[in-house]
Structure formats: structure tokens, C-alpha cells
N, C-alpha and C positions, 0 to 999 in steps of 0.2 A: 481644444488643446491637442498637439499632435502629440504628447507623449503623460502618461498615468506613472504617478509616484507614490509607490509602497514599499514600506520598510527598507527604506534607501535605496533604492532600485529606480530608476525608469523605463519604464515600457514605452514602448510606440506601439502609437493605435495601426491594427492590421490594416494592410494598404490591399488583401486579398481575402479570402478566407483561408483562418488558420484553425486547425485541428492540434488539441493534443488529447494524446491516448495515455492514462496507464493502465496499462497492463496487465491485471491483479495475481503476480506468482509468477509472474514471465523473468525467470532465471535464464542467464545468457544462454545458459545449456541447451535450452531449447530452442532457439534462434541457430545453433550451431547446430544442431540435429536435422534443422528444416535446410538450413545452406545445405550440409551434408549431401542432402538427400534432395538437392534438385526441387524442392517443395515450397521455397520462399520466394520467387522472381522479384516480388515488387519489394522486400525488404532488401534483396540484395544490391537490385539498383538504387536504393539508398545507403547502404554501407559502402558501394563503389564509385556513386558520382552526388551522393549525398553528404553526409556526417554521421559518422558511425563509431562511438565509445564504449567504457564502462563507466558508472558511476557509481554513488555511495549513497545508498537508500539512508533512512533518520532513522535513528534506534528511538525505540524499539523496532522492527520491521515487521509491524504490522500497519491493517489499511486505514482505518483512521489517520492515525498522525501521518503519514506518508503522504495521503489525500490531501490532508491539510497545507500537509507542506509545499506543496505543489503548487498548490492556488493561492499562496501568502509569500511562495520563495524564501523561507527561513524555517528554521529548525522549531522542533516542541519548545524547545527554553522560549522562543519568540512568541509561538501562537496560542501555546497551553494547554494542547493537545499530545498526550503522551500515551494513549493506547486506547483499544475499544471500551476498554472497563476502568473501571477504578475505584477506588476507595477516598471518599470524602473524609478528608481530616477534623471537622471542624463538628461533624455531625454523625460520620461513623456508618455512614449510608454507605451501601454499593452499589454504583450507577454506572448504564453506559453511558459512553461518551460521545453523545450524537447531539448534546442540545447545542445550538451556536452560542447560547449565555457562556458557555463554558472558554469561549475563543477570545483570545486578546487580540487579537488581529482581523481586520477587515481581510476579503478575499480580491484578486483581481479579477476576478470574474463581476463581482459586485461591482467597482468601480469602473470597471470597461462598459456596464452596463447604462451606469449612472449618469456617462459620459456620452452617452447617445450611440453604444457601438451594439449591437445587435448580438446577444449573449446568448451562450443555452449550456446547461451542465445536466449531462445524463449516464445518470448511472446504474450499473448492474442492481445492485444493493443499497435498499431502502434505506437502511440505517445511515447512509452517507448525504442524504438527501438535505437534510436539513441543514445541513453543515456548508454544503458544498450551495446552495439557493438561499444562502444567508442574505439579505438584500439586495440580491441578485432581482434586477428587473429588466425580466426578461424568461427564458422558458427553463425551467428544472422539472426534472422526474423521473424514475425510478423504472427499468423495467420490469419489476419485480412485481410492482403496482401500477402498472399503466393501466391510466384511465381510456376509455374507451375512444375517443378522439383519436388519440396515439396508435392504437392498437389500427384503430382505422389507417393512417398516414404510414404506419409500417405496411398492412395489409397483411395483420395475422395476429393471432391473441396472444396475449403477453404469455413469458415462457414460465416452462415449471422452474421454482428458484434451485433449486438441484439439476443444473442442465447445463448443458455448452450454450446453448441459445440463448443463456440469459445475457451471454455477453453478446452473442454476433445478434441479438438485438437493438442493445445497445448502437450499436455501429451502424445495424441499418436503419435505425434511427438518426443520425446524427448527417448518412449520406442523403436522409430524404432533406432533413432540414438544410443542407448545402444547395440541393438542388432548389430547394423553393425558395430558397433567398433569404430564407428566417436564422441563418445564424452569419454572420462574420467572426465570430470569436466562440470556439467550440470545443470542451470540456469531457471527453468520455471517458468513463471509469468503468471498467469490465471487474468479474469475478474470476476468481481463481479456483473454481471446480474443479475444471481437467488435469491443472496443478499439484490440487490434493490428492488427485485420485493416480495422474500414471507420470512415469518417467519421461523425460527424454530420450528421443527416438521409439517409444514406444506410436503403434498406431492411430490411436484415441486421440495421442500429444500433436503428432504431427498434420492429422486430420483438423484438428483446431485449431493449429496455427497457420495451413494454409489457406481455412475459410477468412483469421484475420489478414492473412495477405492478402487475399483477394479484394477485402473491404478496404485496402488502404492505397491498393491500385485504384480504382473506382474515387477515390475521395483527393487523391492527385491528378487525375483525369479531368476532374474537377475544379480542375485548378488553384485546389489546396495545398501550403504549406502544411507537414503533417509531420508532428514529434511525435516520438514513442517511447516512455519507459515505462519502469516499472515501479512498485512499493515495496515489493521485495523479491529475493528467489524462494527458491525452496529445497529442501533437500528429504531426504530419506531417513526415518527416526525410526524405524523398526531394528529389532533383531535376527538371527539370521534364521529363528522358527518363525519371524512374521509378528510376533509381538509389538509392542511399543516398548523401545529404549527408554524407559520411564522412572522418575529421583519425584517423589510426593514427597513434597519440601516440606509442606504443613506438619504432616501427619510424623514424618522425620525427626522433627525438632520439636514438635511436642512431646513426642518419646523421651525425647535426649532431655530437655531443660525442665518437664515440667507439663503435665496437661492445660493449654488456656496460655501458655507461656506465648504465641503467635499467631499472626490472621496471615495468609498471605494469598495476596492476588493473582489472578492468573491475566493479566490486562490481553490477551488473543479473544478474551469470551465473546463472543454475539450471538444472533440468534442463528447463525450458518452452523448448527451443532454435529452437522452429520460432515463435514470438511476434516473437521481437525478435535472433535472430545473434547475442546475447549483445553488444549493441551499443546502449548508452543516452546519456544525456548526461551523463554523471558517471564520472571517473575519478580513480586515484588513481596519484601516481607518487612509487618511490620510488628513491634516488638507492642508484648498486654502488658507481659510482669517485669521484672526487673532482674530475668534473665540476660547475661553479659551480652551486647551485640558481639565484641569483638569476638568470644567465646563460639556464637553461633557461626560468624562468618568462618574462624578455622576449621568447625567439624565438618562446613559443608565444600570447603577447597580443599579439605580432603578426599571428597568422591568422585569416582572415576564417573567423567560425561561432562563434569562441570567445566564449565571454562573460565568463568569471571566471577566472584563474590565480591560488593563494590559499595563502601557506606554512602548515605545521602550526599555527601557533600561530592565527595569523588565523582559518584555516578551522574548527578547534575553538572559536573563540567565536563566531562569525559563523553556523556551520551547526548550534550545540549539537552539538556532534560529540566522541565520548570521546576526551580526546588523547591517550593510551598506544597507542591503535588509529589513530593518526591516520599520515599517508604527509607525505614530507616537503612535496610539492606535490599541492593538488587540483585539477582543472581539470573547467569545465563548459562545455556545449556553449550556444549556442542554443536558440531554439524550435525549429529547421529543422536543427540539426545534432548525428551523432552521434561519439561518442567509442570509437575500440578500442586495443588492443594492437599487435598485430604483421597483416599479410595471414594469416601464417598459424592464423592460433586465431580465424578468423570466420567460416565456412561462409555465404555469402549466397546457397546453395541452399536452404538451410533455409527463407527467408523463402517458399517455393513459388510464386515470382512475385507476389507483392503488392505496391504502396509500403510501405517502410516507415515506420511510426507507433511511437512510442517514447515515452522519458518520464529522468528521471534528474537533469533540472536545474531551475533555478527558473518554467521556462517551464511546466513540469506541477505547479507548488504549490499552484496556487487547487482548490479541492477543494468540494461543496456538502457542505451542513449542515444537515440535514433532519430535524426533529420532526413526527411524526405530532399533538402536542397541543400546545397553547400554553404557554408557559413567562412565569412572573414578570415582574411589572416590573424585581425587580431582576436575575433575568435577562437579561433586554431591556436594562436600560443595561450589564450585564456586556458583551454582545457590543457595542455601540455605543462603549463607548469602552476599548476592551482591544482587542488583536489574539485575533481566533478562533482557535484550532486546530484542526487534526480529531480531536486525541488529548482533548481537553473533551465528546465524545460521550456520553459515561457520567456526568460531572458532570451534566451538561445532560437529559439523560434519567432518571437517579434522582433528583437533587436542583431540578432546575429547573420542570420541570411542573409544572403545577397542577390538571390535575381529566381 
């Protein structure tokens, strides 16, 4: 078949080797920091004689559902994937969100693969593994946990998972497997360490992004088509001592209506705990006792940071969010503010003295959208008068290029 059909979509099978990248926290900002400053050559020869946008990451913006969305090209409402964690309604569990049982949608990685095209998805962080090599045949894994093969074919032991290297492993992974012929269709998912930890145009930021520039020169040289977004940005959630801008929703609203009156989710949780406290701008709350919803959602669109208080029904249409998994209330934070549970389930030792930088709500949506080649006219009016996603990277990169 010269073209793979999911969820109404057609792909064409790569006629070269195609690379797409996201990101993990690559907020425009920092793309604009490395132009700035002379530090991005190979990204800029894509914004100048490539395809160079914004787009609109999946609420929540985090990397699960982002991930997912990317390799299904449709929203959480389609693949059922709405954050790292979550709250099982049926049983009362709290699971991450890593098993593929949990996915209504097959991936196109899997189908590309199935199809006899030469697949490989590698990523920063383990927990995406299983999700992303869902019947993927063909090669998935983790630098995080790289088996010893790998670590041989990169030519250097897998990185500490607190490290820039966990991503530009990733990458130099991905440019071995171009070079040796083992992928035509190629899948990287980087971490957003550098993200958590410093700003744009800081040193640390810019040093990391132009090790990815240099990885993406090398992988066009190669004569890869190569996309790049993101899963989300990020921004800056501290106070101006350096604290965390922080609304403990649980512990809040238990106060107000009632002890046991509320559970609520922090769906950013995973085991990267030293990133972000497990403290984003998107939460989910869901009601024990027969405390009023409506009641709860006014006290808390009254505090300053908030931005959105959203019932089940709203929020699953407003966020493309699956309503069977949906909480009775969602709440998002701010650009500058994050959202927790209780005092007790947030270690802000873990952050090891940094400001914290975060991501979760509408404030980290804007996402870049990067082709290494030039895409179509009708392309070009596709994105000009439609909303971009980030999860159209693979339409846009198998079917929109032109040479």
C-alpha cells in the first residue's frame, strides 16, 4: 500500500527517511533565544527555506497525552490518553498512564511498521516506552534503560535520567539507526530536564539547544526529512523569593466543604519527581461527599493564579478530553501558577533548589512546528487558515513536503 489510514488520516509511506522529534518543553522561547544568539544554524535553515510555525499542544500539556497524540494524530477525546496519572473511576485506583490497554487508538508508528516500513521509537523516558512500541514491529527503547546493544551502537553508557544527555542520546541514537539503514520511519522523544531547570537564553538552555541543532544538521545531511515539535512549553511558576506560586487544591477544599469532601489528581505525576514536585498547572478534582460542585468551582475562580474552573462535560469538550475519564471539576492554573493536592504528597525538596518552571495548562500550549523542507501550497494554506496542532507532524511531514 503506498499510503496507512488512521483515524481518518492518510499517510504516505516515507519515500526517504523521515525523522520526527518532540521536543520535551521546547517552548518557542527558546528557539528564539538560540536564533537570537546565532546558536541554531540548522534550525534556522528550516524556518528560512523549510516550514516554520506555532501550534497548539493537547490539553492537558503534559507528555503522555502529547506523546500520544502525535503517533495517533488526534486528540485524548480519540486515544484516551489524558495525562501521566490518573484516577480510575470504576475501581478507585491511582495509576500511571503508561499501559497501552489503556489506548483506544492504534499508533502510526505501529502500522507503518506492520506495513513493512522499517520503524523505530526512542525515547528519553521509560514510562513512554510502552505506549509509544505498542505493536510497533520494529525497534522501541528507552534511553533511560538502554540495553547494552544500544549503548554499544550509540558508543557510550546510557545517561543519568537527570541529565541533558538523556535526550542528545536519544538523537544519537536515532542518527546511528539512519545511518545503518534500520529505520525509514523514526520516532524521537526527548526529555525536558534543561526546561525544568533554566530559562531561555540562559546558558545551560542555549548549550542544549544547540547540541539539538547540531543533531538535526547531521540527520538532514542524511538525507532526512526532519519535524520538530513540541508537547508543551513551559514557563516560570515561582515567586519573586523563589518559591513555588502554589493553590493545594485538595487540602483547600477540604478546609472549605468538609474533611474527605475531595480526591484530587495532579495527572503531571511520574517518576521524573526531581523536574517539577509533581506540581503542574492542571488538576483534576473529584467530588467523595455531596459537597456542592458548583459551590467548589466558585471558591476556587475566585483565587488569584487560577485561570479556568471547568465541569466534566465543559472540560471534555473544550479540552478534547475522554469523558468516561474525565473528574467532576478541572482546574488550571496560570502562566506563573501551580496546582497540587494536599502539603503532604509534594516534596519541594526534590525541586534541589531551582525556581520552579512547569507547564500543564493553557499557558504551555503554543508549541513550535518545524520542517526541515518546504511543504505545499496547499499545505501552507492548510496551516494559515485551520488551527495547527502538534499532533499534524507526521501528516505534514509524510504528506506535505515537496522535495
Amino acid at each position: 500500500m503506498d499510503t496507512i489510514e488512521l483515524n481518518g488520516r492518510r499517510y504516505r509511506r516515507p519515500t526517504r527517511p523521515t525523522a520526527v522529534i518532540c521536543a520535551d518543553g521546547c517552548d518557542p522561547s527558546y528557539l528564539e533565544a538560540g536564533f537570537a544568539a546565532g546558536a541554531l544554524p540548522a534550525l534556522a535553515r528550516c524556518r528560512d527555506a523549510g516550514f516554520y510555525a506555532l501550534a497548539d499542544a493537547a490539553m492537558p500539556t503534559f507528555t503522555n497525552p502529547n506523546n500520544v497524540s502525535i503517533v495517533t494524530g488526534v486528540s485524548p477525546a480519540e486515544h484516551g490518553i489524558a495525562g501521566n496519572f490518573m484516577l480510575d473511576r470504576e475501581t478507585g485506583a491511582e495509576i500511571m498512564m503508561t499501559d497501552p490497554e489503556l489506548m483506544h487508538s492504534d499508533t502510526l508508528l505501529a502500522l507503518m511498521s506492520r506495513a513493512g516500513v522499517a520503524t523505530a521509537a526512542v525515547t528519553a523516558k521509560d514510562k513512554l516506552r510502552r505506549m509509544l512500541g505498542h505493536r510497533l514491529e520494529g525497534i522501541c527503547f528507552s534511553s533511560e534503560k538502554a540495553p547494552p546493544d544500544v549503548e554499544a551502537m550509540v558508543g557510550r553508557g546510557r545517561p543519568d535520567m537527570y541529565s541533558a544527555d538523556l535526550s542528545l542520546f536519544v538523537l544519537d541514537a536515532g542518527i546511528r539507526l539512519v545511518e545503518e539503514g534500520k529505520a525509514s520511519l523514526l520516532y524521537l522523544s526527548l526529555s525536558d530536564y534543561v526546561q525544568h531547570g533554566h530559562a531561555p537564553g540562559e546558558a545551560e538552555a542555549l548549550s542544549f539547544h544547540a547540541e539539538l541543532d547540531r543533531r538535526v544538521a547531521r540527520l538532514v545531511e542524511l538525507g532526512c526529512v526532519v519535524g520538530i515539535t513540541a508537547d508543551h512549553g513551559m514557563n516560570d511558576k515561582a515567586l519573586p523569593g523563589g518559591e513555588p506560586h502554589l493553590i493545594l487544591v485538595e487540602d483547600l477544599l477540604n478546609e472549605r466543604f468538609g474533611a474527605g469532601s475531595v480526591r484530587v489528581i495532579c495527572p503531571i505525576t511520574d517518576p521524573f519527581v526531581r523536574h517539577h514536585g509533581a506540581l503542574g498547572s492542571f488538576v483534576r478534582v473529584y467530588r467523595k461527599g455531596d459537597a456542592p460542585v458548583e459551590a467548589m468551582a466558585a471558591t476556587l475562580r475566585a483565587l488569584p493564579g487560577i485561570d479556568e474552573v471547568l465541569d466534566r462535560d465543559e472540560a471534555s469538550r473544550r479540552y478534547e478530553l475522554p469523558w468516561d475519564r474525565e473528574a467532576d471539576l478541572v482546574v488550571t492554573g496560570d502562566r506563573n501558577t501551580v496546582l497540587g493536592a494536599t502539603a503532604s504528597e509534594h516534596d519541594l525538596s526534590e525541586l534541589a533548589g531551582h525556581r520552579l518552571r512547569s507547564h500543564g495548562g493553557r499557558g504551555e500550549q503554543v508549541v513550535p512546528f518545524v520542517l526541515s523542507h518546504p511543504v505545499s501550497a496547499e499545505y501552507r494554506a492548510k496551516a494559515g487558515s485551520a488551527r495547527l496542532r502538534n499532533f499534524d507532524i507526521f501528516d505534514y511531514a509524510l504528506n506535505g513536503v515537496t522535495n
